[in-house]
C-alpha positions as CSV (number, residue, x, y, z in Angstrom):
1,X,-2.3,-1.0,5.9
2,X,-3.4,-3.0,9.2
3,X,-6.2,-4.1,7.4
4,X,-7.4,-6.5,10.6
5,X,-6.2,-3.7,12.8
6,X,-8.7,-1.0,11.2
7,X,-11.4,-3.1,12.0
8,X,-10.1,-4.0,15.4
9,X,-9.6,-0.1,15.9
10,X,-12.9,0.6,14.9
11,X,-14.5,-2.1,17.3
12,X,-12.4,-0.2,20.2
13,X,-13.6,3.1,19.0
14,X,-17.0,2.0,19.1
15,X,-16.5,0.4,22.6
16,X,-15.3,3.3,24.0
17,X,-18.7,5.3,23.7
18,X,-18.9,8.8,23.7
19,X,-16.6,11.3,25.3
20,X,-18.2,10.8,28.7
21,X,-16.7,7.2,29.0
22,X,-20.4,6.1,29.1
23,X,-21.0,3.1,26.5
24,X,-23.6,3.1,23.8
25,X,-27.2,1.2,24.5
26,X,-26.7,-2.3,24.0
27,X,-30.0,-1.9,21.0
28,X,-27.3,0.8,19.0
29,X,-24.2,-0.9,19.9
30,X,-24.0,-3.2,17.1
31,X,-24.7,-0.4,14.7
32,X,-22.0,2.0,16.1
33,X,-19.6,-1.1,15.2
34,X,-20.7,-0.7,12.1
35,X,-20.2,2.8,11.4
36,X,-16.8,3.1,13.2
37,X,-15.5,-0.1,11.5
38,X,-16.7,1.4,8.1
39,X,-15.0,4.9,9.1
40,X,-12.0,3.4,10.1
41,X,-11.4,2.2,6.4
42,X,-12.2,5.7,5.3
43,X,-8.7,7.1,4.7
44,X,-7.5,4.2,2.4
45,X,-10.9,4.5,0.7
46,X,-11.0,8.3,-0.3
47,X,-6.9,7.7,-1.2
48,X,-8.1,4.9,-3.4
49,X,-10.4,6.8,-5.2
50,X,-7.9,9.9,-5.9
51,X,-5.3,7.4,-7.5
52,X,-8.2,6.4,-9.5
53,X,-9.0,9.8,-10.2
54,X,-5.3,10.5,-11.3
55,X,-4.3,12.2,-8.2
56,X,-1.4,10.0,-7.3
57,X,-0.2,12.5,-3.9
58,X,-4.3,11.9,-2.6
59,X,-2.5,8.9,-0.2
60,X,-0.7,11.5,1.8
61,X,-3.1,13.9,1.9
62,X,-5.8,11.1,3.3
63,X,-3.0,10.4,5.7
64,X,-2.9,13.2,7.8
65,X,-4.4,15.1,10.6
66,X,-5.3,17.8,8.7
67,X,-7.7,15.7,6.7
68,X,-8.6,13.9,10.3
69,X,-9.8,17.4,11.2
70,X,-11.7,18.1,8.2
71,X,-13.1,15.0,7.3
72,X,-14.5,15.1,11.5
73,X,-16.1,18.3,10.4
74,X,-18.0,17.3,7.3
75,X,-19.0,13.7,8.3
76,X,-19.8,15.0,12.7
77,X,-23.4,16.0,11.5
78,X,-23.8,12.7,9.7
79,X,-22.5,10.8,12.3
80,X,-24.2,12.3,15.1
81,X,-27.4,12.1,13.8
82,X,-27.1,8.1,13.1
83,X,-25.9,7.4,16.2
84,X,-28.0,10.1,18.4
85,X,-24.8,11.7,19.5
86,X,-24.4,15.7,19.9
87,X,-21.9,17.0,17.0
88,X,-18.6,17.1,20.2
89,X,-19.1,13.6,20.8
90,X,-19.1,12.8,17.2
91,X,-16.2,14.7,15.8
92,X,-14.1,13.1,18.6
93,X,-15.3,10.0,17.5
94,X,-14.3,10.6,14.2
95,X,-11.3,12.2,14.7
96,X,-10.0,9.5,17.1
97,X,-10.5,7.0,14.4
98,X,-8.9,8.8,11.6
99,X,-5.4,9.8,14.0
100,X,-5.7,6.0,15.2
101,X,-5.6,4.5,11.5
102,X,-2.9,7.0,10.6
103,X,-0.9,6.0,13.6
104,X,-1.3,1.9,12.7
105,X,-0.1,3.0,9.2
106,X,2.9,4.8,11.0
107,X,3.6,1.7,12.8
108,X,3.4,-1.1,9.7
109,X,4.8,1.1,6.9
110,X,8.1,3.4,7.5
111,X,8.4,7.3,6.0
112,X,5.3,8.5,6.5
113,X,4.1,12.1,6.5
114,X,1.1,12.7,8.7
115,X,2.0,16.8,9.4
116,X,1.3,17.3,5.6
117,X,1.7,19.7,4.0
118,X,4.3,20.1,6.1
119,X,7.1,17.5,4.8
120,X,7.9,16.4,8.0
121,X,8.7,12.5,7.5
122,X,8.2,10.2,10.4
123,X,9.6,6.9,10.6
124,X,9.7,5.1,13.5
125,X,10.7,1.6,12.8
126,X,7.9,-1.3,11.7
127,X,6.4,-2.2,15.0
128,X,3.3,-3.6,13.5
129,X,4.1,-7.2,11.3
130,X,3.2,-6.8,7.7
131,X,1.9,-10.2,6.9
132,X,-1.7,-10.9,8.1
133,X,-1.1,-13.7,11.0
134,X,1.6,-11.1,12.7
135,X,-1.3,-8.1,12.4
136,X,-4.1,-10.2,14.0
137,X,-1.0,-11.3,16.8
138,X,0.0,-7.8,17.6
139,X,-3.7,-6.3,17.4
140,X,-5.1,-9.7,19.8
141,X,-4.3,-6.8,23.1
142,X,-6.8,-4.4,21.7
143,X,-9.2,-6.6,21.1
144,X,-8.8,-8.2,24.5
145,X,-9.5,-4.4,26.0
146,X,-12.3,-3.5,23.9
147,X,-14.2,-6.8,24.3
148,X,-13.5,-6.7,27.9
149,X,-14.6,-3.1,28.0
150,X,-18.1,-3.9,26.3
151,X,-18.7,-6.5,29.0
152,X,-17.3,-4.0,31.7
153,X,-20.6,-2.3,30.6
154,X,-23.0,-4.2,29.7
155,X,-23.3,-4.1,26.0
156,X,-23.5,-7.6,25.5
157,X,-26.7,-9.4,25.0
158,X,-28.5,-11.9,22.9
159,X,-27.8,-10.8,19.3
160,X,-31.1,-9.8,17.5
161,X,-31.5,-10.0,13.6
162,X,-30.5,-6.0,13.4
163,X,-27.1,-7.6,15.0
164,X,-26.6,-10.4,12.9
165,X,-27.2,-8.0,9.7
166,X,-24.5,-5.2,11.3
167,X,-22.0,-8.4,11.4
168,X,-22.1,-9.3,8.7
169,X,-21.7,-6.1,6.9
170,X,-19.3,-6.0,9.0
171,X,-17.6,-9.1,7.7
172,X,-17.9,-8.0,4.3
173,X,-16.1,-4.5,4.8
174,X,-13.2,-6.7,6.5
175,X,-13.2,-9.1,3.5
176,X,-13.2,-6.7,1.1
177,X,-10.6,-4.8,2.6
178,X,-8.1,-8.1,2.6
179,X,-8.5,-8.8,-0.7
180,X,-7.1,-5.3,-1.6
181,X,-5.1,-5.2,0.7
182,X,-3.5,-9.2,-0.6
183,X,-3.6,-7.4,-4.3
184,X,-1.9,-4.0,-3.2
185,X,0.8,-6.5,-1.6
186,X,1.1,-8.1,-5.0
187,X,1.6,-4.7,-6.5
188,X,4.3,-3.7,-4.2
189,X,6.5,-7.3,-5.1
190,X,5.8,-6.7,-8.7
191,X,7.6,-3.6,-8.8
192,X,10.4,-5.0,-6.2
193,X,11.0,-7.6,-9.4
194,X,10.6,-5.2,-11.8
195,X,13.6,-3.3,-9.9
196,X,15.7,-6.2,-10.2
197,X,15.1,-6.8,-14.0
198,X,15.9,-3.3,-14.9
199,X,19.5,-3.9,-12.4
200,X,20.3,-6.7,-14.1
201,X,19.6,-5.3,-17.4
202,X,16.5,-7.3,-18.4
203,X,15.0,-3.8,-19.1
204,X,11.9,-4.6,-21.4
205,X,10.5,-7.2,-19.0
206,X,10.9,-4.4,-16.1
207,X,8.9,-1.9,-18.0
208,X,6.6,-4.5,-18.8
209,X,6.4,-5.6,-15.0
210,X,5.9,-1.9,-14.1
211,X,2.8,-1.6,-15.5
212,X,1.5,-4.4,-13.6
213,X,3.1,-2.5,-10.9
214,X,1.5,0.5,-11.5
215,X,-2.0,-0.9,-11.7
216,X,-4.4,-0.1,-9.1
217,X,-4.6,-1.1,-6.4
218,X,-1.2,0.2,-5.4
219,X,0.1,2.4,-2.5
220,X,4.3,2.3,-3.6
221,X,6.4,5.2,-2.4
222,X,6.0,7.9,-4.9
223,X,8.1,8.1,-7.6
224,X,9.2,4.5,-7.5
225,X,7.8,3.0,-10.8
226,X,8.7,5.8,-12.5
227,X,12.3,5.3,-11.2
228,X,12.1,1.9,-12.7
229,X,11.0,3.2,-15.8
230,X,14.1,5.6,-16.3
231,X,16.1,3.1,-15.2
232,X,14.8,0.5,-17.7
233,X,14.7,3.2,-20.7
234,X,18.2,4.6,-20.1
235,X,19.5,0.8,-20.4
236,X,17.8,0.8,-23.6
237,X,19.1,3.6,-25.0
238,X,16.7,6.3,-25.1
239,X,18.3,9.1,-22.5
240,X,15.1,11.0,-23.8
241,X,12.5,8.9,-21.8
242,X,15.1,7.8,-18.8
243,X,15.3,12.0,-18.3
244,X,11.7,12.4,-18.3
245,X,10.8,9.4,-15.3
246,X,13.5,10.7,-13.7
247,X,12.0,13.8,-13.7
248,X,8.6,12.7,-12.5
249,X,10.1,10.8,-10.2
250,X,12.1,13.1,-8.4
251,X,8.8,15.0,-8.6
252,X,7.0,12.8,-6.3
253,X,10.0,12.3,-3.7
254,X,12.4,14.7,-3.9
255,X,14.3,12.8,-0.9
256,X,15.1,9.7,-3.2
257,X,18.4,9.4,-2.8
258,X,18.8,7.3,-5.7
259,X,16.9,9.3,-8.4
260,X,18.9,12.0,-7.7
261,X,22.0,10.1,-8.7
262,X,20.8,8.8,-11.3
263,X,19.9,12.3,-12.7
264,X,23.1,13.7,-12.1
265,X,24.9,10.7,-13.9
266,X,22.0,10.6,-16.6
267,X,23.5,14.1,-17.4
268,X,27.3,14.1,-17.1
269,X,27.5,10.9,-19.2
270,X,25.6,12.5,-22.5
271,X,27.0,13.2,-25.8
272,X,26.9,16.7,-25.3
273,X,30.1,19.1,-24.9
274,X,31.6,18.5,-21.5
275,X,30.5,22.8,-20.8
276,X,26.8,21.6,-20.9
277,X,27.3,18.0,-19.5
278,X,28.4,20.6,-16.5
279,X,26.0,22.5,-15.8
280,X,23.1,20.1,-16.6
281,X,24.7,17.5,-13.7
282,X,25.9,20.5,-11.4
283,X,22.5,21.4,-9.8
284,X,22.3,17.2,-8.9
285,X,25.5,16.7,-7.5
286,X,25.0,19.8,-5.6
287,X,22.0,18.3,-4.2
288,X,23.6,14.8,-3.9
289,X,26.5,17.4,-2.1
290,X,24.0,18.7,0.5
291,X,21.2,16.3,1.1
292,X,23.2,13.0,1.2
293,X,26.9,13.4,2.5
294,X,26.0,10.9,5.3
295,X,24.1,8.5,3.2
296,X,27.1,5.4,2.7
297,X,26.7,5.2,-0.8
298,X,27.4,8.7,-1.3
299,X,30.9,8.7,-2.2
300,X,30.3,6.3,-4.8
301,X,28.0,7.9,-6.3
302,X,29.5,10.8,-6.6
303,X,32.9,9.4,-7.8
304,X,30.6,7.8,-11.0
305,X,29.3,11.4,-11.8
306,X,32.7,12.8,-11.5
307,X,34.0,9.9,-14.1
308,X,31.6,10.5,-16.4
309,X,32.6,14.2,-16.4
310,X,35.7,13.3,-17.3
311,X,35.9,11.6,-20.2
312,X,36.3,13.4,-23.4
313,X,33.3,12.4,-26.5
């Protein structure tokens, strides 16, 4: 996530005012920072706490405008009532910082699906650097334009003590939302090791990596430990457990490319009569069939399932 760039939209929200275009009293503009920095966290906060509640899909959901909408409804009362606006001037503030966070994420992090439940994948290239220096560059314009807009109209003034406090709350949510974010980042490169152990057939140290992996904080695709897993259990032997990551990961992103091989392989190289080693890997090279013909590795991959169905046990 933009972690500086939440915090930068939230400022610009704030900035902007109300729907009129009319800035907040300079004596409330300090706490409407506040609030719209804190609300511009909120999607990676309520996705946080559904992983931790076991609901590994809650990311996507939090993602979307769908939750933008709902979450506008339930929190405009609330919001209105702290920042004395009327419940249309606070759902649009809301909503415009929920669509605004989902639209940084869309621009730092490729395959994202902000239509859900519709599983309409967007992925428009990383236009937003991932490391923290090359955030704060690319978000420097919208800070420009909301500092300059706060001027524009008068907002700034001699900061009281009711400032002072607000900033550094402030501070703290920004802090806060580094580390996690600097810990999530170590997730994500434990499991890209963890995929290179298990390829180069160091498979116990990649299912031991893949619990560090899989620790929380993490926001990985779905379904990508879990590949790691099968991949790491079917290299040691037990086709059992390998079937059953699979599985779960195909579950969670049934567009993986590479699970679905691996499912399709998994199958037509058992010990099993070559009639059941058939139809267990026909329904996954169908899919491989109809999903991936384009994909450049497709005609490899299927050439290693048809192999496997060929020799004789």
């Amino acid at each position: 996530m933009p972690v500086i760039g939440h915090a930068v939209a939230g400022l610009a929200i704030a900035a902007w005012g109300d729907a009129s275009g009319k800035i907040v009293r300079p004596e409330r503009f300090s706490q409407r920072v506040l609030l719209l920095v804190a609300l511009s966290y909120l999607p990676d906060l309520t996705a946080q706490l559904g992983v931790l509640s076991g609901f590994r899909g809650t990311p996507v959901v939090t993602h979307s405008v769908l939750f933008a909408g709902v979450a506008s409804l339930f929190l405009g009362p609330v919001v209105g009532r702290i920042s004395r606006l009327s419940f249309r001037h606070a759902f649009a503030l809301i909503a415009v910082s929920m669509l605004l966070h989902d639209g940084m994420d869309i621009l730092q992090s490729p395959r994202r699906m902000p239509f859900w439940p519709a599983p309409l994948v967007v992925n428009v290239g990383r236009w937003i650097p991932p490391t923290l220096q090359g955030e704060v560059l690319a978000c420097l314009p919208l800070l420009g334009a909301a500092l300059a807009y706060v001027w524009w109209k008068g907002a700034l003034r001699r900061p009281t003590r009711r400032d002072w406090a607000s900033l550094a709350v402030v501070v703290v949510i920004v802090t806060a939302a580094t580390a996690f974010s600097d810990l999530r980042s170590r997730r994500a490169r434990a499991l890209n090791r963890a995929r290179i152990l298990a390829e180069t057939g160091q498979y116990a140290a990649a299912l031991e990596l893949s619990e560090t992996a899989d620790a929380w904080p993490h926001t990985t695709p779905p379904g990508r430990i879990d590949y790691v897993r099968g991949v790491a259990w079917w290299g040691l032997g037990r086709r059992d457990l390998a079937e059953q990551y699979y599985l779960r990961s195909y579950a969670a992103d049934s567009d993986y490319l590479w699970v679905v091989a691996d499912l399709a392989a998994l199958y037509a190289s058992s010990d099993e009569p070559i009639e059941q080693r058939r139809r267990k890997a026909g329904p996954w090279l169908t899919i491989l069939q109809d999903r991936f013909r384009t994909h450049p590795a497709f005609n490899r991959l299927v050439a290693r399932v048809e192999r496997a169905l060929t020799r004789t046990r």
